[in-house]
C-alpha positions in Angstrom: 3.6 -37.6 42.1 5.0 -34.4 41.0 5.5 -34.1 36.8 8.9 -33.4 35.8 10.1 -32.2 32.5 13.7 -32.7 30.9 13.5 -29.9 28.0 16.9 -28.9 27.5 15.8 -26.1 25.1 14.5 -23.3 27.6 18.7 -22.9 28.0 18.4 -21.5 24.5 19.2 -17.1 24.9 15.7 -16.6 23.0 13.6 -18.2 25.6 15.4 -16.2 28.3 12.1 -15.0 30.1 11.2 -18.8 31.0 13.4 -17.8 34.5 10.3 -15.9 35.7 8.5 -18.8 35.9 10.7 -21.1 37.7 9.2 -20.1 40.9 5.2 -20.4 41.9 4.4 -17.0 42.9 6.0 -15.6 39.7 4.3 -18.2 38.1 0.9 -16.7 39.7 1.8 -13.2 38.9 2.3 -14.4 35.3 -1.1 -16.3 35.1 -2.6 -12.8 36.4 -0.9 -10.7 33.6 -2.1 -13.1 31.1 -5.6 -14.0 31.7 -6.1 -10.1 30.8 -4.5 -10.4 27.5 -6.3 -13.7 26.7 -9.6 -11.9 27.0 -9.4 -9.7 23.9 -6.8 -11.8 22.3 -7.0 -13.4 18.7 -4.7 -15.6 16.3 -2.3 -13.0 14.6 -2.5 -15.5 11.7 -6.4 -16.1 11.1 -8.0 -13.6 13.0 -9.8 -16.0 14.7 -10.5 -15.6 18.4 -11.0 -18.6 20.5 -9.9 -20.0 23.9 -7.2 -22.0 22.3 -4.9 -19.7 22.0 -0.8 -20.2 22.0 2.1 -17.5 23.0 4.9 -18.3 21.3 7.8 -17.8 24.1 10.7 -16.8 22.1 11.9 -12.6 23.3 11.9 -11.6 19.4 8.4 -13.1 19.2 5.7 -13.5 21.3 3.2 -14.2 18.4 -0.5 -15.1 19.4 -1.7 -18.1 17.3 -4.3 -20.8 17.6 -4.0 -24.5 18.1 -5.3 -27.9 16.7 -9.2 -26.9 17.5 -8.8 -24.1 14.6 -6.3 -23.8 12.1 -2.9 -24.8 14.0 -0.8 -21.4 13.0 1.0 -22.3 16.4 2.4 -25.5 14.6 3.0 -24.2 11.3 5.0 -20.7 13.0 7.2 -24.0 15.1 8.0 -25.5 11.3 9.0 -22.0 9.9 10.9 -20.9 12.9 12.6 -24.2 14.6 13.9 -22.3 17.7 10.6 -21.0 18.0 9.3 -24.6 19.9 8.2 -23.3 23.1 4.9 -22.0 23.3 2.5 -21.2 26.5 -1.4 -21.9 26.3 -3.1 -18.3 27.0 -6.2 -20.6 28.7 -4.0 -23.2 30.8 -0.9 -21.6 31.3 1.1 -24.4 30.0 4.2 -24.5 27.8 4.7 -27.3 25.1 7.9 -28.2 23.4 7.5 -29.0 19.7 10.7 -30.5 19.6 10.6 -32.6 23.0 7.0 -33.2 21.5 5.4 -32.6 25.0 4.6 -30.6 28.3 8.0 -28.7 29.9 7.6 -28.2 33.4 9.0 -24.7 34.7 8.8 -25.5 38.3 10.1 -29.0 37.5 12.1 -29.2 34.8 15.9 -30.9 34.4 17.8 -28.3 33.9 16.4 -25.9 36.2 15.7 -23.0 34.7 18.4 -19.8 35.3 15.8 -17.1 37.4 18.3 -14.6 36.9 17.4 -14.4 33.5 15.1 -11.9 31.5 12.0 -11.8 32.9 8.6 -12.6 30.7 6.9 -10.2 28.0 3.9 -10.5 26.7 3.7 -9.2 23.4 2.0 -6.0 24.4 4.9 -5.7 27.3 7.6 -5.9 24.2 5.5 -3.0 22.1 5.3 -0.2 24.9 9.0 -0.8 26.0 9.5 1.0 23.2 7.5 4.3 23.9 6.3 5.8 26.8 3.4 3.5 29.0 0.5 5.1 28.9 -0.3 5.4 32.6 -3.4 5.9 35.0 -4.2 9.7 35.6 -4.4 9.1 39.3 -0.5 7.9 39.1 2.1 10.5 40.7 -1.1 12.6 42.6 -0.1 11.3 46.2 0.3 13.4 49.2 3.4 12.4 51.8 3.1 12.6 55.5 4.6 15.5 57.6 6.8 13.7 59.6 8.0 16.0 61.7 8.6 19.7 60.3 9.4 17.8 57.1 7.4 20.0 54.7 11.0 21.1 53.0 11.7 17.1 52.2 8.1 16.0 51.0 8.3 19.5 48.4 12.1 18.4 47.0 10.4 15.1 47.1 7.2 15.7 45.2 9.4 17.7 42.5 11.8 15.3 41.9 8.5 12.4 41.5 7.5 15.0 38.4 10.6 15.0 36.8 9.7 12.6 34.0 13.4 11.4 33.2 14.4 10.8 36.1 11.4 9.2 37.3 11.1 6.9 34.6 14.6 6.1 35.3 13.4 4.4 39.1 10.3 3.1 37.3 12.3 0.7 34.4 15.8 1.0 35.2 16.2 0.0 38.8 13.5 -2.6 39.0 12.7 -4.5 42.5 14.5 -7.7 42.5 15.9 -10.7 44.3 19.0 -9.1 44.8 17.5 -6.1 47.0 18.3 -8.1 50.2 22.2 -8.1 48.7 22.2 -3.6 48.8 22.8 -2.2 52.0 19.4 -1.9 54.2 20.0 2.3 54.2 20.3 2.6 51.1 18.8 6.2 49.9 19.0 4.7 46.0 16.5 1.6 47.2 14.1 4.0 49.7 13.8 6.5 47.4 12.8 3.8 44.3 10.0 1.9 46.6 8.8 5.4 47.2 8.5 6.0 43.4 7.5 2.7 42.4 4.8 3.1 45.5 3.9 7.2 44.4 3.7 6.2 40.6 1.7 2.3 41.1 -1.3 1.9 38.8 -3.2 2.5 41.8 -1.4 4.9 44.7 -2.5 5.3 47.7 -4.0 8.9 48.5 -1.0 9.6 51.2 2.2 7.8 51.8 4.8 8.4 54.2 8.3 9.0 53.5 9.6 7.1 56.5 12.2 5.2 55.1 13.5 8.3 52.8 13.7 10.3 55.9 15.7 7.2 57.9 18.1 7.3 55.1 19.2 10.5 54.7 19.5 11.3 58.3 21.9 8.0 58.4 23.9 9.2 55.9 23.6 13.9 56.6 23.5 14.2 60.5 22.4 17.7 59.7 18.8 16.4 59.1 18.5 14.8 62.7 16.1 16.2 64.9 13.0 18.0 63.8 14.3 21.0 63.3 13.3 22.7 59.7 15.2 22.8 57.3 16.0 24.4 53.8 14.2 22.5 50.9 17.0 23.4 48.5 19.5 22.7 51.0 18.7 18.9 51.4 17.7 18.6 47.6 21.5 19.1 46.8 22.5 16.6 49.7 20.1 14.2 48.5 21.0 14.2 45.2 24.7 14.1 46.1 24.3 11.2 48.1 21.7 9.2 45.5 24.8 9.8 42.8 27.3 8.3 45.1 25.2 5.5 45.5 24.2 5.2 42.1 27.8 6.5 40.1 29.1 4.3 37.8 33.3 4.6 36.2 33.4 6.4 32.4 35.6 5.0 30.3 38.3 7.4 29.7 38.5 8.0 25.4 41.3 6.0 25.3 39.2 3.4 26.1 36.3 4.0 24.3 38.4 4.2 21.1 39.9 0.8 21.4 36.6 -0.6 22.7 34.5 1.2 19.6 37.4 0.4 16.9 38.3 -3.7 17.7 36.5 -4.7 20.9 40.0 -6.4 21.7 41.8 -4.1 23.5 44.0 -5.7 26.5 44.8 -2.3 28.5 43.1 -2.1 31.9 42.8 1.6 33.2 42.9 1.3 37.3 40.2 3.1 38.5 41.1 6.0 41.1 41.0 5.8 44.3 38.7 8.9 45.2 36.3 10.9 43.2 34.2 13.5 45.0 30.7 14.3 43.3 30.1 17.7 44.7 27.6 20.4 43.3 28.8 23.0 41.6 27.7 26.3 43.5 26.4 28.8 41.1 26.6 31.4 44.4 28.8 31.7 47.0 29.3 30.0 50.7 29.7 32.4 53.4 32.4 29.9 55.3 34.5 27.7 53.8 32.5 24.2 53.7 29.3 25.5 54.4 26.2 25.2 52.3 23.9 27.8 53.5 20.9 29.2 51.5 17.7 29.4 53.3 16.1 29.7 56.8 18.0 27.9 59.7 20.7 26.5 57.0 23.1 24.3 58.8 26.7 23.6 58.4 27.8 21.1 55.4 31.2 19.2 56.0 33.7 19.8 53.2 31.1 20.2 50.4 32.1 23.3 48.3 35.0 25.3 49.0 35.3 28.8 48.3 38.1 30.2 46.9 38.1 34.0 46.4 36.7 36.3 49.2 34.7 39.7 49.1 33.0 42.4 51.1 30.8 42.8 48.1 26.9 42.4 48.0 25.6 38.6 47.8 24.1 40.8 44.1 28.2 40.6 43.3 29.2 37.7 45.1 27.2 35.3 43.0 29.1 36.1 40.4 32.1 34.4 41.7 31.5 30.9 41.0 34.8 28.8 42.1 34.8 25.4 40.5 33.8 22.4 43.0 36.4 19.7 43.2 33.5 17.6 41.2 33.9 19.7 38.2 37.4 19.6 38.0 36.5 16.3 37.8 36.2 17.2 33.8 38.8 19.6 33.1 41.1 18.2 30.5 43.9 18.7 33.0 42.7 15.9 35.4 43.0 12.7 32.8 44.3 10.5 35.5 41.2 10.6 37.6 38.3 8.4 36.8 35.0 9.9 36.2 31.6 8.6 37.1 27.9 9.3 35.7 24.9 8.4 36.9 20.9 9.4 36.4 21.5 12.6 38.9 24.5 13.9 36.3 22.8 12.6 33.7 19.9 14.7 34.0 20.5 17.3 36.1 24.5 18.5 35.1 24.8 21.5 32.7 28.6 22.9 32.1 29.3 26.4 31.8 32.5 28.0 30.4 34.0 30.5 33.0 36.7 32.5 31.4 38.9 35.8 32.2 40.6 38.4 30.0 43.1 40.5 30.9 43.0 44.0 30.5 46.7 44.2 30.1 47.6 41.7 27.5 44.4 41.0 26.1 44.9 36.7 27.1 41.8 34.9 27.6 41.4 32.1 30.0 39.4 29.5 30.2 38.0 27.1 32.9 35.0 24.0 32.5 33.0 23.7 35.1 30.1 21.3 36.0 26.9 22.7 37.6 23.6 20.9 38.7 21.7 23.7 39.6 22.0 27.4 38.9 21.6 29.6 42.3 20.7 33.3 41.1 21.4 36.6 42.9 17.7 38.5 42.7 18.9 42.0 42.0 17.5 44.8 44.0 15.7 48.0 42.2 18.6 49.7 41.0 20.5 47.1 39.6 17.2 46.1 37.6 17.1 49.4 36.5 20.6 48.5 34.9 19.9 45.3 33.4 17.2 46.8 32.3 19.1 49.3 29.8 21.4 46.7 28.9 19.6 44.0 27.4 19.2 43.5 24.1 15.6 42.9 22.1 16.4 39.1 22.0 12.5 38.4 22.0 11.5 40.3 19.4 13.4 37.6 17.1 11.6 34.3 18.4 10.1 32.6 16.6 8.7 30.5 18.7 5.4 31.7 20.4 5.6 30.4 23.6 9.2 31.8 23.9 8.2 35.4 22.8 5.6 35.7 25.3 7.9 35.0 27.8 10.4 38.0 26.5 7.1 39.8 26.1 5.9 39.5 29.9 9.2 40.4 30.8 8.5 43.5 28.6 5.7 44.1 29.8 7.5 44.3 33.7 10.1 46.6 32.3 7.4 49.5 31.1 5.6 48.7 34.4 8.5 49.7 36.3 8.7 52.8 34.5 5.3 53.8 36.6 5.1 51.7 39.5 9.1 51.0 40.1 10.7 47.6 38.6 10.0 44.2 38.8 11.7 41.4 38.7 11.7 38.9 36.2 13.8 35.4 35.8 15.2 36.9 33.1 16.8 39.6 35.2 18.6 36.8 37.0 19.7 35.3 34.4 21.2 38.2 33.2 22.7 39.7 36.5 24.2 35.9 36.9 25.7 35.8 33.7 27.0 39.2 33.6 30.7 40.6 33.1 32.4 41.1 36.4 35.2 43.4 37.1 38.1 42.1 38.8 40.1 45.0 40.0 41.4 46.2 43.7 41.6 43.5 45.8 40.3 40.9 43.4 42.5 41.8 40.7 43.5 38.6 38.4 47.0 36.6 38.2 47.8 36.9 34.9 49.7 33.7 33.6 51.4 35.5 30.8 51.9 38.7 32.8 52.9 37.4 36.0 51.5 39.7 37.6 47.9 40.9 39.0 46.2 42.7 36.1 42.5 44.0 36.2 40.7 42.0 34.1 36.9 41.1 33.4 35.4 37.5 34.0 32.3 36.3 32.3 30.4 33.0 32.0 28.4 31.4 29.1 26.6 27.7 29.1 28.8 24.8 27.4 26.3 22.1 27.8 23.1 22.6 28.8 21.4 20.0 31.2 18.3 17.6 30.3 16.6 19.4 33.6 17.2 22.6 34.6 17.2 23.4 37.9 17.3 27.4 39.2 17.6 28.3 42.8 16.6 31.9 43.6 18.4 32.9 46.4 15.6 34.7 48.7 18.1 34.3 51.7 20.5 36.7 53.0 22.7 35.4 56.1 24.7 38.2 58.2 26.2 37.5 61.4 23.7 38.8 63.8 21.0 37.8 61.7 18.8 36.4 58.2 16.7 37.9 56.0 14.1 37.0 53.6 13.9 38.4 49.7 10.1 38.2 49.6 10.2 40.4 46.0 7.9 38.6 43.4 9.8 37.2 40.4 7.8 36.2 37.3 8.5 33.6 35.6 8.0 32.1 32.2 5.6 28.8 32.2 6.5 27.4 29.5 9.2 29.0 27.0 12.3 29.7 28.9 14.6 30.5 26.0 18.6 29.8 27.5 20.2 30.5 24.1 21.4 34.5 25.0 23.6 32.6 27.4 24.9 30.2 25.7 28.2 30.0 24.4 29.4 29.8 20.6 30.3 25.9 20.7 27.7 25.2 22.7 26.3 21.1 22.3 23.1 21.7 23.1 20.4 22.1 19.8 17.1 22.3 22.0 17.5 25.9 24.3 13.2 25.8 24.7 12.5 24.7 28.5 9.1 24.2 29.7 8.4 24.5 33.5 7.3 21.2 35.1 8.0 21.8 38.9 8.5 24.5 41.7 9.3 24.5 45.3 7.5 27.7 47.0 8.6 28.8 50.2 5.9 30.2 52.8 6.7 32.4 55.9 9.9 34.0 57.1 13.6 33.7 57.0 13.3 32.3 60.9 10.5 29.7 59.9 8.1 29.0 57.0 6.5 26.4 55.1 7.3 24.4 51.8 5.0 23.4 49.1 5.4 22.0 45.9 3.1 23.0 42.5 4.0 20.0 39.7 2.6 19.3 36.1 1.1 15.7 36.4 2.9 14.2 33.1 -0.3 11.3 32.7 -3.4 13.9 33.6 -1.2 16.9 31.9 -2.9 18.7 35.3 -0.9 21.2 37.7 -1.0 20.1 40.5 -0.3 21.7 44.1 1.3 19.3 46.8 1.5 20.4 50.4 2.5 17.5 52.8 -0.5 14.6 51.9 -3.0 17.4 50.0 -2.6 17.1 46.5 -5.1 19.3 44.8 -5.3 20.4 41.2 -5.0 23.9 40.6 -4.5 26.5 37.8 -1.9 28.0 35.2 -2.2 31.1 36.6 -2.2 30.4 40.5 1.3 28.6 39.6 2.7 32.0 37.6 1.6 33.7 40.5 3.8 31.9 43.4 6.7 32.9 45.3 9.3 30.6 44.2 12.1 29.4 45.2 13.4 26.2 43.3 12.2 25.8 40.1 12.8 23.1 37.4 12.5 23.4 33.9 12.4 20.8 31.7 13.9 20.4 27.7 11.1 20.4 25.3 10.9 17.5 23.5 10.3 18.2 19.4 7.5 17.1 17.6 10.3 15.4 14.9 11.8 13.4 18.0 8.3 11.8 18.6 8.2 11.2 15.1 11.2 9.4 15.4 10.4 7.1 18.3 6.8 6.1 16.9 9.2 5.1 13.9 11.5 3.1 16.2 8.3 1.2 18.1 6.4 0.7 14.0 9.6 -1.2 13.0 9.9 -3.2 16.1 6.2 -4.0 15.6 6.9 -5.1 11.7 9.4 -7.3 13.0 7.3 -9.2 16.0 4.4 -9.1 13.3 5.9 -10.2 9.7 8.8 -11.9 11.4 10.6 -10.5 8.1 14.0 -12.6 7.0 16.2 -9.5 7.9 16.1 -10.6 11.6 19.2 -12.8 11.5 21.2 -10.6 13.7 20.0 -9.6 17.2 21.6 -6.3 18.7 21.7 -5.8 22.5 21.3 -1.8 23.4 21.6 -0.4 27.2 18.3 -0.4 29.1 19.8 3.0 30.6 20.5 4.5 27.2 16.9 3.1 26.2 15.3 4.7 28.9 16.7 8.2 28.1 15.7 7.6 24.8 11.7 7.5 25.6 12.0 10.7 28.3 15.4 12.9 27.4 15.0 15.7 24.5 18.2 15.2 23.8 19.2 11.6 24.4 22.8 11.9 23.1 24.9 8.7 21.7 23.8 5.3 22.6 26.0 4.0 25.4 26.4 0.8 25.5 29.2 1.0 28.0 26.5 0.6 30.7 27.2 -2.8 30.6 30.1 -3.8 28.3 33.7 -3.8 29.3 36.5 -2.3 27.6 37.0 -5.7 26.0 33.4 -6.2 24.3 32.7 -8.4 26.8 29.8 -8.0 29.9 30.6 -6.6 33.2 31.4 -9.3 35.7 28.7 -7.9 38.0 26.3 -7.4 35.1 26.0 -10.8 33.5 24.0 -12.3 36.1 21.4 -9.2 35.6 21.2 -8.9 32.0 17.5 -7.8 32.2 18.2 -5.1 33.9 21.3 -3.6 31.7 20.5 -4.1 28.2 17.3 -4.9 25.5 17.4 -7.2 22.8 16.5 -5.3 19.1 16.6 -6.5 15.9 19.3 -5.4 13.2 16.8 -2.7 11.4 16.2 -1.2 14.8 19.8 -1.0 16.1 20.5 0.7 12.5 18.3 3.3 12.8 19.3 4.3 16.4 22.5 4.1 15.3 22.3 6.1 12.5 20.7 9.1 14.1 22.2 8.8 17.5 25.5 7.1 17.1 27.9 6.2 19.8 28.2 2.4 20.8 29.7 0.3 20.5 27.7 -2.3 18.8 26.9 -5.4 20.6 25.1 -8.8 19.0 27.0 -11.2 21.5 26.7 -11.4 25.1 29.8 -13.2 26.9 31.5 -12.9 30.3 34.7 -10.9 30.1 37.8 -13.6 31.5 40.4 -10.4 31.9 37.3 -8.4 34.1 36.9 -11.2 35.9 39.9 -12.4 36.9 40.1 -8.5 37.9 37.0 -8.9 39.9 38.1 -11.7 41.9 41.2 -9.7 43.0 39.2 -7.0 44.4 36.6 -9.7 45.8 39.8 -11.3 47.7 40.7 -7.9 48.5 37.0 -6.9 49.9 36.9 -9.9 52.1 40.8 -9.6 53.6 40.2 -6.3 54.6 36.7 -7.0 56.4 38.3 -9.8 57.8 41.2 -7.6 59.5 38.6 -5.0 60.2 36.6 -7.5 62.5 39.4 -8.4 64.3 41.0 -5.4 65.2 37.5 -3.9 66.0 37.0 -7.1 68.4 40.8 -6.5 70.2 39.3 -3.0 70.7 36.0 -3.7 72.1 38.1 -5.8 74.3 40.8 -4.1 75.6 40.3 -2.9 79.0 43.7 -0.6 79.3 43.9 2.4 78.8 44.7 2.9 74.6 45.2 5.7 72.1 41.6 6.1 70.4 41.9 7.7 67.0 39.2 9.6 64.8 37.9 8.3 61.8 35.0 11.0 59.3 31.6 8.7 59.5 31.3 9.9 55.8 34.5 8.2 54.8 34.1 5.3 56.7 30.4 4.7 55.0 32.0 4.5 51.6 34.8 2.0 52.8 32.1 -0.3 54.2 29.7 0.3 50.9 32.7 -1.2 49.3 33.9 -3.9 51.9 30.1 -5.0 51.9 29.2 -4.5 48.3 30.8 -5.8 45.0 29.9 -3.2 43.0 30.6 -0.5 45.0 34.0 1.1 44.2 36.7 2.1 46.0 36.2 4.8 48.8 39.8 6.7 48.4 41.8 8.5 50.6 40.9 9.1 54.1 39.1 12.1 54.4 39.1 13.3 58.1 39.2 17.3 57.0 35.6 17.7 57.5 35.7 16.4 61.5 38.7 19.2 62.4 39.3 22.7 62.8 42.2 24.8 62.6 43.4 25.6 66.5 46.7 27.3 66.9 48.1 25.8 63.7 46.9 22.1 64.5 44.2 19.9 63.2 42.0 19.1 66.6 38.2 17.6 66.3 35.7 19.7 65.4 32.8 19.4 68.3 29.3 17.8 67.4 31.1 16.5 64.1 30.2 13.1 62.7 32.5 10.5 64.0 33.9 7.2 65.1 36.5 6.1 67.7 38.8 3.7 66.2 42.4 2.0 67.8 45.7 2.4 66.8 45.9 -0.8 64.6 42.5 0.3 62.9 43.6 3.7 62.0 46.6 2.6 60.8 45.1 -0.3 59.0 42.8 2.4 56.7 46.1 4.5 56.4 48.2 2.2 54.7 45.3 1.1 52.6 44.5 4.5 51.3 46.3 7.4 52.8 44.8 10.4 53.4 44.4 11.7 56.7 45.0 14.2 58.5 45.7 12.1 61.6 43.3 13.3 64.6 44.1 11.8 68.0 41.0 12.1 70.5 43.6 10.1 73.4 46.9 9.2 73.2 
């Protein structure tokens, strides 16, 4: 007969990890991740080694100590520490209750034990949650399949793997669970994470394929169907778009986060908008309005950036136009009613720069915010170099930092060799050509809100915030009517040292303005055709490596400086007083598992996301405990059954020194489920499941229906975020109906664009998504 248990205490919030071992192959995988700590393990009390060895259970524990065959420190820690009575034998695997004075039972045991709770530590697991793991040198070095002129997906794909923050991010943050049968099966979020978690495994395999990646984004960006080639730089924005849809979460707005930070009490509900568009801010211009074109065989991209000033000029002077994307208005003060969202692709990746005009008339400056992910630089041809050349100032001959003055220096050293040999181009120069004044006169002359009238004027940009990761795009492709071209010039750039601060502007957020290069996508070949690889730093074996399709071979410094590039990411440099400061944070955490010191009464729950930019960002910013706390103090709805995924328990001392350095908030030492966000949530649940309801009906009546009916148009992009949200509870609302992207503008009306990305849907079913959420415009395939 099977043994059963009736320990009541494993409910108690310190023994939360116990749900890991409600279940017989957790229990197994638990057994296997202990026997290696039992091996070198000894009492923490006696130093005494010995197979009878106890792990006391309790998450602000997880002390080693020895039983009745040596000193019993396991019994005399249970009478110091009476919620401390569950301990597991190291040797056995069992757990005894000191206060039910025997054996509990976790596949048997009366209650049953919650598995959605915090999964097991051991007490070395607790220690390096705190810093960086130390991983395997043979992690990250994995080649990916061609799958089919894919070379320009596995080279965005094996840069993004080396981007430390946001790889660390898939790695911790967004952990394989239960719950992964409960997200959408194409979901580009889950692919790419098994892909990481697969790429970055203690031991990888030499050469994975990206199969499921690939299925995703073609679901989701009918562009990439076929086997065409595409742009690398192209399908890294659209990738990165679509992995922020997926992954997006609402920001409180600061009335909010006032209330929330001042009395946890507030009763005011903001309703969330019904659209938000997340859009990359193009640092260039689009030759058509809602195209995305920037390399060889670029294809069209529906509704993503719209320009909005036209020229005959150069692309040189065209890339100084930079026209603010819907998602950046997103953050202009003048747009408070919209909701905003964040996720790890905007919180790594988005920089804001300050775009501002003067006019020449009445001297009035103004000024527009605008969000950016990448920067996409003009490369000036030999007599605009020859300009920038004259113009810029001796910045690097005040560094002080080495590594920064030799990159100043080499671009020096290009400037005197052009003198002989005719210039060449440095990233530098881009920089500066982007950044540069621009006359608006003629037919670009400026609307002058005090004037009120066009005035000649002179527009200039300067970086507001600067991004975690920097991403520049070099823009090597030139596409004319009849034809493309390819920029094949060679532009140096810095390894390690990029200096941003002579483009920064005077309220500028950022401290650190050092970058350090960590990844760059070359381009091989011709505007008509080519190749993509990928050359990476390898964080754990601090090796450059160069990935093309599954090779992965190391190579040198100098064969990196020497590539074409094209896409190049730069990384923040972390300071040697910030890794002070987190071997501080993990000594005090290990103080308090160790001394179990009397100041522990309080215990502080801090984000797991915010935690997690803490061990990879430079520049962490303030703790943000909104991750998972309402504007009412309470948890999420949808996050209380996945506490271990949302937040970490720390002690008081720990929370205080974060605190105190970082600030933000708001502090949290009780977790409880929010009744005003729930009862919200179980509108919108009532909501979700009415409108799928209808949905399935009408779509049945029309699968049916044999006469001849109207048949309506519906954009497969819209209708993907209305069934993310129909399907998925913590997917938000998908907002109006946007149909603009399927049409085209024929004698004044709005008629279906051909080869656009579509569905057929009836009368009742267009007009059922109408009255829901507006939008439009209507687009009649039959009437």
């Amino acid at each position: 007969m099977e043994k059963k248990s009736q320990c009541i205490h494993a409910e108690h919030p310190g023994f939360s990890g116990l749900g890991e071992l409600s279940s017989k192959a957790n229990l197994n995988g638990v057994s296997k991740s202990l026997t290696s700590l039992a091996e070198d393990a000894h009492c923490q009390a006696c130093k005494i080694p010995g197979r009878n060895l106890w792990l006391c259970l309790h998450s602000k524990c997880y002390r080693i100590l020895c039983g009745e065959t040596h000193k019993d420190h396991s019994s005399d820690h249970f009478q110091d520490y009476n919620n401390h009575c569950l301990h597991l034998n190291l040797n056995t695997f069992r757990i005894w209750c000191y206060k039910c004075e025997g054996e509990m039972f976790p596949l048997n045991n009366d209650p049953v034990i919650n598995q959605n709770l915090l999964t097991l530590f051991t007490k070395e697991n607790v220690q390096s949650d705190l810093l960086p793991r130390v991983k395997c040198e043979t992690q990250g070095i994995v080649g990916l399949q061609n799958l089919g002129n894919t070379c320009y997906l596995n080279a965005a794909l094996q840069a993004l793997s080396n981007v430390p923050p946001m790889t660390q991010y898939f790695l911790e943050c967004m952990p394989i669970t239960d719950r992964d049968k409960e997200i959408k099966r194409t979901s580009l979020a889950k692919a790419y994470r098994n892909l990481i978690q697969n790429m970055w495994s203690e031991h990888p395999p030499s050469t994975i394929a990206p199969t499921s990646v690939l299925y995703a984004v073609k679901l989701v960006f009918q562009m990439f169907r076929g086997f065409q080639q595409h742009d690398s730089q192209e399908f890294l924005r659209c990738f990165m778009d679509q992995l922020h849809e997926e992954l997006k979460e609402p920001i409180l707005d600061a009335r909010e986060r006032e209330a929330l930070s001042e009395s946890n009490q507030s009763d005011e509900d903001s309703e969330q908008s019904e659209s938000e568009s997340y859009l990359t801010c193009d640092s260039g211009v689009s030759d058509d309005e809602g195209s995305c074109q920037s390399g060889p065989n670029a294809t069209y991209r529906s509704g993503r950036r719209k320009r909005t000033r036209s020229s005959s000029d150069s692309e040189f002077s065209d890339a100084l136009d930079r026209s603010p994307s819907p998602r950046s208005t997103s953050v202009e003060a003048s747009s408070n009613s919209s909701v905003k969202f964040r996720s790890i692709v905007s919180d790594v990746f988005d920089g804001q720069i300050l775009s501002s005009v003067e006019c020449l008339t009445c001297n009035l400056i103004s000024n527009r915010m605008e969000t950016f992910q990448d920067l996409s630089l003009p490369i000036p041809s030999r007599d605009q170099l020859y300009v920038i050349h004259q113009s810029v100032s001796q910045t690097w001959s005040q560094s002080e930092d080495e590594s920064v003055k030799q990159g100043w220096m080499s671009w020096m050293w290009n400037y005197v060799w052009g003198w002989f040999w005719g210039p060449s181009g440095h990233l530098y120069d881009c920089l500066s050509a982007f950044f540069s004044a621009d006359e608006l006169k003629g037919d670009n002359m400026y609307s002058c809100e005090k004037c009120k009238k066009l005035r000649n004027g002179i527009k200039f940009s300067t970086i507001e915030v600067l991004p975690e990761v920097l991403t520049i795009h070099l823009k090597r492709f030139r596409h004319e009517p009849m034809f493309s071209s390819k920029i094949s010039s060679h532009i140096s750039f810095p390894i390690r040292g990029l200096d941003m601060k002579p483009w920064l502007s005077r309220d500028c957020s950022s401290k650190i303005t050092i970058y350090d290069l960590t990844a760059v996508i070359v381009h091989h070949g011709t505007a008509g055709g080519g190749h993509y690889t990928c050359y990476a730093l390898n964080e754990p074996s601090s090796q450059w490596m160069e990935f093309d399709d599954s090779s992965a071979r190391p190579v040198s410094v100098e064969t990196v400086a020497n590539c074409q590039a094209y896409v190049l990411f730069y990384r923040k440099r972390r300071t040697n007083e910030m890794d002070d400061f987190r071997r501080h944070i993990a000594n005090l955490t290990h103080q308090e598992l160790d001394a179990q010191s009397n100041g522990g009464l309080l215990q502080f729950y801090i984000s797991c996301k915010w935690f997690c930019k803490f061990k990879t960002f430079a520049e962490p910013g303030m703790i943000h405990n909104q991750d998972f706390l309402c504007p009412h103090g309470g948890v999420q709805p949808l996050k209380i059954e996945k506490l271990e995924e949302v937040c970490l328990p720390v002690s008081a001392v720990v929370w205080e020194a974060l605190h105190t350095r970082f600030g933000g908030g708001p502090a949290c030492n009780r977790l409880f489920r929010c009744p005003i966000c729930q009862q919200k949530q179980e509108v919108m649940d009532k909501r979700r499941r009415e409108e799928l309801e209808t949905f399935l009906e009408l779509q049945r009546d029309f699968q049916n229906e044999k006469s001849s009916v109207p048949i309506y148009a519906i954009a497969m992009n819209w209708f993907r975020k209305w069934e993310n949200f129909v399907k998925n509870r913590d997917s938000p609302l998908p907002g109006p109906v946007e149909n603009l992207p399927i049409t085209i503008l024929r004698n004044g009306n709005r008629v279906l664009r051909p080869s656009s990305d579509f569905a057929q849907l009836s009368a009742a079913l267009w007009h059922l998504f109408h009255s829901h959420y507006g939008g439009g415009p209507e687009v009649i395939i039959r009437s």
